[in-house]
Every structure is written in structure tokens, then in C-alpha cells.
C-alpha positions in Angstrom: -133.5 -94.5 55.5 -132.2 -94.8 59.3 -130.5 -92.0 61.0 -127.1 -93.9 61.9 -125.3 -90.6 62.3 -123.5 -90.4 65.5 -123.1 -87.3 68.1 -120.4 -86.7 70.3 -121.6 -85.7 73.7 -119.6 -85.0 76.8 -121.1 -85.9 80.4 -119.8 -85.2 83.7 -119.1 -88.3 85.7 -117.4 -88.8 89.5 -114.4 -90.0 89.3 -115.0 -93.6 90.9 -117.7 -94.7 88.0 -115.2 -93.5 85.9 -112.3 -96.1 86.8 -114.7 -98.4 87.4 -115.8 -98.1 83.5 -111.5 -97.4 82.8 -111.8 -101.0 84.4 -114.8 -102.5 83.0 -113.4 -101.6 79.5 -109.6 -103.1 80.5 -111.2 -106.5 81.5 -113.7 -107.0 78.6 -110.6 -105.5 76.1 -113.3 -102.9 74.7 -112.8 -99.4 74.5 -114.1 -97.1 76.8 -116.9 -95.8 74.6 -118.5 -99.4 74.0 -119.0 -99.5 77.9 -120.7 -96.4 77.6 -122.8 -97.4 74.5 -123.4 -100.8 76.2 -125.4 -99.1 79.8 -127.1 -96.6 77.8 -128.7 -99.0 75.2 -129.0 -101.3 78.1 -130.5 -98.6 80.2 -132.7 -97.4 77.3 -134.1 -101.3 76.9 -135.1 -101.5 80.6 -137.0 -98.5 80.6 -138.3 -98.7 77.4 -142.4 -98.6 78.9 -141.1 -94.5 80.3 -140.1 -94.1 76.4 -143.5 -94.7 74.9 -146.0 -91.9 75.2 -148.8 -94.4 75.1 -148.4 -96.4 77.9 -149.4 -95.1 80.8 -151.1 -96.1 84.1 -150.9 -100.0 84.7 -148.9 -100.4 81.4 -146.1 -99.3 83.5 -146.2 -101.2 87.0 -143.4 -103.7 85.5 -140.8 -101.3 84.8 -142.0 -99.4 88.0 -141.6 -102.6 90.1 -138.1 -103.4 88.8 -136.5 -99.8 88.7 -138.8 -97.3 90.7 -136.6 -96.9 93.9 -133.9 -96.5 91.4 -135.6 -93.9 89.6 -137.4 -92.0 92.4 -133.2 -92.0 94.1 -131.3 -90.6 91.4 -133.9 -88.2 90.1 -135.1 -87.0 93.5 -139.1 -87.9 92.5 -141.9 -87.6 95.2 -144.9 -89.4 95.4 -146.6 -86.9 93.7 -143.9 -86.7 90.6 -144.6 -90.0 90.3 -148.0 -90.0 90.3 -148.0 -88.0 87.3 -146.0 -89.9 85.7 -148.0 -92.8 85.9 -151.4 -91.4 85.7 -151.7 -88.3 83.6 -153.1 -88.8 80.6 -154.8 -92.4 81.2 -158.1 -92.0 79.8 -159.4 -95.5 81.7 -160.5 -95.0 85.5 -159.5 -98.9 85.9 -155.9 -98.2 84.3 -155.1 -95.6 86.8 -152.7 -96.7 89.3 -154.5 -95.9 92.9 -152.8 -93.3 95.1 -151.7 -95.7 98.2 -150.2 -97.2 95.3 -148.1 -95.2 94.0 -147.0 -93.9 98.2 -146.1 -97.8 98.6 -143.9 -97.7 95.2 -142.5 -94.2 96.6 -141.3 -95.8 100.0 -140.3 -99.1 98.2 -136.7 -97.9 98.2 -136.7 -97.4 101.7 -137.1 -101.4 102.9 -137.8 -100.2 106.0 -140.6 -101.4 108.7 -143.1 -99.2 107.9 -143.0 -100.0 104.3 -143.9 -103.7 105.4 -146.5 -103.0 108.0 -148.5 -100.8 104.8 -148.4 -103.8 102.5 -149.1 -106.5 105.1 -152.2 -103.9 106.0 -153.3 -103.5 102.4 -152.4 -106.9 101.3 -153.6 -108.9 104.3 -150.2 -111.1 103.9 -148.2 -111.9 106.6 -144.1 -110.6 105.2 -141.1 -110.8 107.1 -139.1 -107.3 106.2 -136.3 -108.8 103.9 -139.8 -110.2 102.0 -140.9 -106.5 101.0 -140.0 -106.2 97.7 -141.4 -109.4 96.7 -144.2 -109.0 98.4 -144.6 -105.5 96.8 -144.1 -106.7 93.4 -146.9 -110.0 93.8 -149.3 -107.3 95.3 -149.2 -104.6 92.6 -149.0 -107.5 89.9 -152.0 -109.7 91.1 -154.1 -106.1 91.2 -153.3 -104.4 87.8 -151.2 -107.0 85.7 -153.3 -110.2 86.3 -156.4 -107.4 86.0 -155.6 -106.8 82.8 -154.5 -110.1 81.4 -158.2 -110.9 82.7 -160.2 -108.4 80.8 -158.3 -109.7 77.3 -159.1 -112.6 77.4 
């Protein structure tokens, strides 16, 4: 049988995401709560790879692609936090998400010039600086997503 108990649990918030969830919930008519439930479940869905203990490694390049620079702001992670993250615990030397890796998905928040020059150097593509993050994402997918799609088949 499911645990459908619910908890009540109190969180501190600022007090501008607070109206701006007051105003969320006044627009949709819901109560405050449902806006709540609604970024938390929707939260939760996102980042479900960082919820399962199993993956690990490559498993997780999607979710890091998407929300990294997310993550690595609000939680203050290094380069090193989230190399262990990643990597610890991946059994597979071919899994294991490579070092300069994981420094390019560190500074991918940044957008800045340096981050561009790094890719263009280790992807040998041309980008144009608003082209980062796209060009980020094709790099790290063509070298452990499409790797892996590879090897299954």
C-alpha cells in the first residue's frame, strides 16, 4: 500500500518569490499550496537522473546539460563537487565523465568568452559566444550520449 500521508513543512522564502507565487496562485485561481506542490513535483521530475543512485557518470549528462549552471548557482558546487557527483561510484572507465568535462559544465553558467574559446579548442567548432550553450550541449552529447547509444546497439 502507498504512503499518501502528507507532512506539513515550513520553508523560508524571500519575500519577492513569495508574491510572485501569492500571484501565480491568484491568476491560475489555485491555492497557494498547489503552486508549491506543482514546482516541487515539477522540480523533482527534471532532476529525476540526481534521484536515482544508479545512474551515474554519462547517465547524467542530460539533466547536467539542461540544469547544471542552475544547480552549480544555487548550491554553490565547484568543479570538484561536481565531479563527484558525477563520477563516484561509476564502475566503467568509458562512463566516467572526463575532467575538462566536467571544468566546461562548471563555467557553462558563466557564458562568457573563455567558456567559448575552451569548447571551440576541444571541439574544433567554430561558435559565436551567444552559440555556447548549444554548442556545449552537441559536444558533450555527440561524445557520451551518441557513445552510448552506439555500444547498445
Amino acid at each position: 500500500m502507498a504512503d499518501n500521508k502528507k507532512q506539513i513543512i515550513s520553508l523560508r522564502m524571500n519575500t519577492s518569490d513569495l508574491r510572485k507565487v501569492k500571484d501565480l496562485a491568484r491568476r491560475l485561481r489555485v491555492r497557494e499550496s498547489d503552486v508549491f506542490r506543482f514546482a516541487i513535483r515539477s522540480t523533482l521530475r527534471k532532476l529525476s537522473p540526481l534521484h536515482d543512485s544508479t545512474a551515474n557518470g554519462s547517465d547524467l549528462i542530460p539533466v547536467l546539460i539542461e540544469y547544471g549552471p542552475e544547480l552549480m548557482s544555487y548550491f554553490e558546487l565547484d568543479s570538484l563537487q561536481l565531479e563527484s557527483l558525477v563520477n563516484d561510484d561509476v564502475r566503467e572507465p568509458d562512463r566516467k565523465i572526463d575532467r575538462s568535462d566536467i571544468d566546461l559544465l562548471a563555467m557553462a553558467g558563466l557564458q562568457d568568452h573563455y567558456l567559448t574559446l575552451k569548447l571551440m579548442e576541444v571541439s574544433g567548432a567554430v561558435a559565436e559566444p551567444q552559440g555556447t550553450s548549444s554548442l556545449l550541449k552537441e559536444y558533450l552529447y555527440k561524445k557520451y550520449v551518441s557513445r552510448q547509444d552506439r555500444k547498445e546497439v
